[in-house]
C-alpha angles and dihedrals in degrees: 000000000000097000092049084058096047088047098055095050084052088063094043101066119070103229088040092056085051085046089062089035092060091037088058086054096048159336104272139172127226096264086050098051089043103052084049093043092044077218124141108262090237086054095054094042081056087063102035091055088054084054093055099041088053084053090238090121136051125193138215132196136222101183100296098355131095123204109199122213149180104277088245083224085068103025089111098039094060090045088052088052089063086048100046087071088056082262090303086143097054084055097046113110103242102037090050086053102057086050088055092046094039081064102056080041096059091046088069102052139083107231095329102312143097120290082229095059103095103160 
């Protein structure tokens, strides 16, 4: 019961609900969601540890790096979620420009991860 709870707090909050709209786009990691989300890097890693409490995020390491991704057992219920609002969320400003910056973002890393990252 605990994660339905969890869950519904992460939809509840506003970054938290971006967050989930850029992870069903791709796998990120935090450099990369911060500088989209024009959010401090301690206030993402705050969401991202509710995700992944509520198990709706997995991580994955490159020495010290983490990519974060969609927890492939709720992958399609968070995509039914944003269905769910008839794809409102998709629409909604600020929503439709972090899509637009994500993309500008991706251009300039290697395989999802910082150019930085060279391990």
């Amino acid at each position: 019961m605990d994660n339905v709870v969890l869950f519904g707090q992460c939809l509840g909050d506003p970054l938290t609900l971006r967050l989930l709209g850029l992870l069903r786009h791709s796998e990120l990691c935090i450099c990369a969601m911060q500088s989209v989300l024009r959010a401090d890097r301690s206030v993402v890693d705050l969401r991202l540890r509710k995700l992944r409490n509520a198990g709706l995020v997995k991580t994955r390491s490159r020495g010290q790096w983490f990519a974060y991704r969609l927890n492939t057992r709720y992958a399609e219920l968070i995509e039914k979620v944003f269905e769910a609002f008839d794809n409102t969320l998709d629409w909604d400003p600020d929503m439709a420009t972090d899509k637009n910056l994500l993309v500008n973002e991706m251009q300039k890393r290697i395989d999802g991860w910082c150019p930085s990252n060279k391990e």
